[in-house]
C-alpha positions in Angstrom: -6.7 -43.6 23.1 -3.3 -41.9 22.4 -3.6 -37.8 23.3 -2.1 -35.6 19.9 -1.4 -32.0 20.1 -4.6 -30.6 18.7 -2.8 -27.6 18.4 -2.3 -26.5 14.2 0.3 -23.5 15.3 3.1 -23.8 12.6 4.8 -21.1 13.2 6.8 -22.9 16.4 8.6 -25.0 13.5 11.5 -23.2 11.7 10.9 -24.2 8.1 13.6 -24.4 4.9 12.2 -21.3 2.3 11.0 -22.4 -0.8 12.7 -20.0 -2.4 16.9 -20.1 -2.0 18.6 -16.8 -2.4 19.1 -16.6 -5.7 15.6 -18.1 -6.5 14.2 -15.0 -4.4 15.8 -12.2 -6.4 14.7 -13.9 -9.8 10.8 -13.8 -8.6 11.4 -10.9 -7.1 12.5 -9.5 -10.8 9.4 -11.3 -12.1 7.0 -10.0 -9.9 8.7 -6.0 -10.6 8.2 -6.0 -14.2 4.8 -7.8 -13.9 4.1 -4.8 -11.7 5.9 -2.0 -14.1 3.7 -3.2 -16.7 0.7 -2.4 -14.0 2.4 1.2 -13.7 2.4 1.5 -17.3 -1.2 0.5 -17.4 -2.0 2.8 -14.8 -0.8 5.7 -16.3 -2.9 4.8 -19.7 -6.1 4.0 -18.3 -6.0 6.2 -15.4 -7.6 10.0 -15.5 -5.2 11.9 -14.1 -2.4 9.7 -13.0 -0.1 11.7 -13.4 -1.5 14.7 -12.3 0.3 15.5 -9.0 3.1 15.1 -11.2 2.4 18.7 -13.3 2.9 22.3 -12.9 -0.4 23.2 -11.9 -2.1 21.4 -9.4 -6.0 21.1 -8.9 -6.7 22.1 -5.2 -9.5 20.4 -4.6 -8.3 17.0 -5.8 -5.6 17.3 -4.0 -7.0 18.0 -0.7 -8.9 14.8 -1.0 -6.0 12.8 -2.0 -4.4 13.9 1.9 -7.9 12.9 3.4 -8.4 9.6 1.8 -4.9 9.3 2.2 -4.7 10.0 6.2 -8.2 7.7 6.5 -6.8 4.6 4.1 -4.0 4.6 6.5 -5.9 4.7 9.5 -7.8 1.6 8.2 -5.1 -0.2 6.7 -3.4 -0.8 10.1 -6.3 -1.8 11.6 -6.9 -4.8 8.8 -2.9 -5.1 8.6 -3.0 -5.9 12.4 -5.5 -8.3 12.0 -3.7 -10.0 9.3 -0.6 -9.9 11.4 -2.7 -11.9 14.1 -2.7 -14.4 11.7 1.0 -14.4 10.3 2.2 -15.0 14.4 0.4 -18.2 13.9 2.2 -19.5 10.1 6.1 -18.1 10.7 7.5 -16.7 13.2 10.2 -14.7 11.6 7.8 -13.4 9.1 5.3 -11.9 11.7 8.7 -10.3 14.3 9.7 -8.8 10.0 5.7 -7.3 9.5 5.6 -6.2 13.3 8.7 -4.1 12.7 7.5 -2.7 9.7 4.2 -1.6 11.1 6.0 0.2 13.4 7.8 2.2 11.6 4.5 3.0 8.9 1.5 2.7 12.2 1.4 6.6 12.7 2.1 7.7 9.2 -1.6 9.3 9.0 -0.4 12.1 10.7 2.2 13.4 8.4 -0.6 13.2 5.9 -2.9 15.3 8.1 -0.1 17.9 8.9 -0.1 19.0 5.2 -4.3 18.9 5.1 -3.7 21.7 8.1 -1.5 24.0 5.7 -4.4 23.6 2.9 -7.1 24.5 5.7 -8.5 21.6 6.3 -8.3 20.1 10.0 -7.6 17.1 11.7 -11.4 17.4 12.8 -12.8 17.9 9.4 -11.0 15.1 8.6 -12.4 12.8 10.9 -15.7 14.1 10.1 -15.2 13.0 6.5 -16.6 9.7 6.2 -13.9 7.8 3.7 -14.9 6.9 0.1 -16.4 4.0 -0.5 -14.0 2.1 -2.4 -11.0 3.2 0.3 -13.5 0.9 2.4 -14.1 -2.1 -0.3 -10.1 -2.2 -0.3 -10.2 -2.6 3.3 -13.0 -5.0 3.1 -11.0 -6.6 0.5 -7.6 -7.6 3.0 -10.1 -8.3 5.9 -11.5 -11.3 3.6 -8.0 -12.0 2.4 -6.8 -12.5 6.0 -9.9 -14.4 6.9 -10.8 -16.7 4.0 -7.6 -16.8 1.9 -4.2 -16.2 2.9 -2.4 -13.6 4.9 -0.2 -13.5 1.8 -2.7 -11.7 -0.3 -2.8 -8.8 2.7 1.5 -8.4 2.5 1.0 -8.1 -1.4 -1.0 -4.8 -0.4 2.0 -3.3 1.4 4.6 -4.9 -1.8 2.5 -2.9 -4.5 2.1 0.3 -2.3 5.9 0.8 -0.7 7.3 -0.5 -4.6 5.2 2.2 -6.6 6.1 4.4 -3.8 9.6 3.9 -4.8 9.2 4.2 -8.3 6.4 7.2 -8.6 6.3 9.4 -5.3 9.9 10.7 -5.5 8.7 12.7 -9.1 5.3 13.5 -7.5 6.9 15.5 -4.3 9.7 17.0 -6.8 6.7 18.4 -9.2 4.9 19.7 -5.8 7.9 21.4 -3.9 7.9 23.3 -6.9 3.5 23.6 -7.8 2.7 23.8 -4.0 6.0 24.4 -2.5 8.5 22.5 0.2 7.1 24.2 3.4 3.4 22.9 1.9 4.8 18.8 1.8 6.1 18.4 4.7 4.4 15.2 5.6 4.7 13.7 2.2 8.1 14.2 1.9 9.1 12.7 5.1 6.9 9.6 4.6 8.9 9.4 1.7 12.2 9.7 3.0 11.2 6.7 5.6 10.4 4.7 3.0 13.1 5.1 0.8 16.0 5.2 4.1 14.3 2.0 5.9 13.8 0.6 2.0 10.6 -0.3 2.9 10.3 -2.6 -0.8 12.8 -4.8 0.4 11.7 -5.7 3.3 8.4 -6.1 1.9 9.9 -8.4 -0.1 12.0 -10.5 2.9 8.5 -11.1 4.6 6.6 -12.2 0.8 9.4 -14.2 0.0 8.4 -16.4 3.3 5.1 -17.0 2.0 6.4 -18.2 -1.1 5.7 -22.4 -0.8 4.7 -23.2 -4.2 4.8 -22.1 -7.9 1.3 -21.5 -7.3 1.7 -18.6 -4.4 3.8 -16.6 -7.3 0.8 -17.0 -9.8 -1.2 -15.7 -6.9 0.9 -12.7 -5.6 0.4 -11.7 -9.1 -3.7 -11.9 -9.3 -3.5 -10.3 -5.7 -1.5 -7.2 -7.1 -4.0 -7.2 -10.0 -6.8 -7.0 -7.6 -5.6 -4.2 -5.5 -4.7 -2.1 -8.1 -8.0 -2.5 -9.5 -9.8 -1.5 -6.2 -7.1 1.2 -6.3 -8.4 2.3 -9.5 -11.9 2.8 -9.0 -11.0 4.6 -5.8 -8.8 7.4 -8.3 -11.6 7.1 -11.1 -14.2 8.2 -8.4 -11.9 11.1 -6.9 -11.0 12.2 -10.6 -15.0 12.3 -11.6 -15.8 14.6 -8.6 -12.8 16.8 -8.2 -11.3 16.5 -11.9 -11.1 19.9 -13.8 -13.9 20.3 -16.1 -12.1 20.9 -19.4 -9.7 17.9 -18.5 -12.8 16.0 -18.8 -14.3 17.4 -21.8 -10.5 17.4 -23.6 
């Protein structure tokens, strides 16, 4: 009997993209206003969406934005790593695009936790703070992505967060240089500035545009980025019923 490689490694093949050039930035158009009309939806069904984005800040929202946002980092790169485990073995020049990218975003918690210290709450504290349950669901979420679906599904994560980055954060740290002041978003700002410098959206988009091998992966970039806003949702819906002013919620 003839031996076969047994071996289902694609990535050693340089394949043709699906998507040409020109073909890319027209899906990459689609998949921006698809996701616009998810900002405008997020803003309408949202309680307090835009709320970092005001004069007067609520303290103790705030301070658990910084610690779910310093733990939903912490676990992201773990489940991102994972699925990058998985890309090495699809397309090469996709995984060396994501492993550069994770570089640049792997420590990122702690410019989060550096602006938790100048609201009083410490790196310890923080750590002590078990995350909230639907920060873990999302990671559950990309785990089973990675595992049962397609790695795909785990970069659309990274497209909606670094694109509504883009489009939402720079307002949110303007409105608190202002409410909180500069000295107090320190950390923000400068996650923001790496962002924006690297353009961390576009190269989001170079490594999804690889995945892209069918009419069919488009139709589902789009039910991913549905999904993760959704678990994104509950996770703000929660954090709004706890820490949410009182008269916002009777108003």
């Amino acid at each position: 009997m003839e031996n076969t490689n047994r071996l289902t490694d694609t990535a050693l093949l340089r394949r043709k993209p699906f998507l040409s050039g020109e073909d890319s930035k027209r899906v990459k158009q689609e998949i921006d206003t698809f996701l616009d009309g998810k900002i405008e939806e997020w803003n309408a069904t949202v309680p307090y969406a835009r709320h970092l984005e005001g004069s007067d800040v609520n303290l103790a929202y705030y301070k658990q934005t910084l610690v779910e946002h310093a733990w939903r980092i912490r676990l992201m790169r773990t489940a991102q790593a994972n699925a990058l485990h998985k890309i090495t073995r699809i397309n090469a020049e996709a995984a060396q695009l994501y492993a550069a990218y994770q570089d640049e975003e792997m420590l990122h918690d702690t410019l989060f936790v550096k602006d938790a210290e100048k609201v009083g709450i410490s790196a310890e504290e923080i750590f002590a703070t078990e995350p909230n349950f639907n920060t873990r669901l999302l990671a559950g979420y990309l785990y089973f992505v990675a595992e049962h679906e397609k790695p795909l599904g785990v970069i659309c994560y990274s497209y909606l967060v670094e694109y509504t980055t883009q489009k939402i954060t720079p307002k949110q740290i303007k409105a608190m240089s202002e409410s909180l002041g500069k000295d107090m978003i320190v950390g923000q700002a400068s996650h923001l500035n790496t962002d924006l410098v690297e353009d961390h959206t576009q190269d989001m988009w170079d490594i999804l545009s690889l995945f892209i091998e069918s009419e069919q992966d488009i139709v589902d970039i789009k039910r991913y980025l549905a999904e993760i806003q959704e678990l994104l949702k509950m996770f703000f819906v929660d954090l709004y019923e706890r820490f949410g002013d009182e008269a916002a919620k009777a108003a």
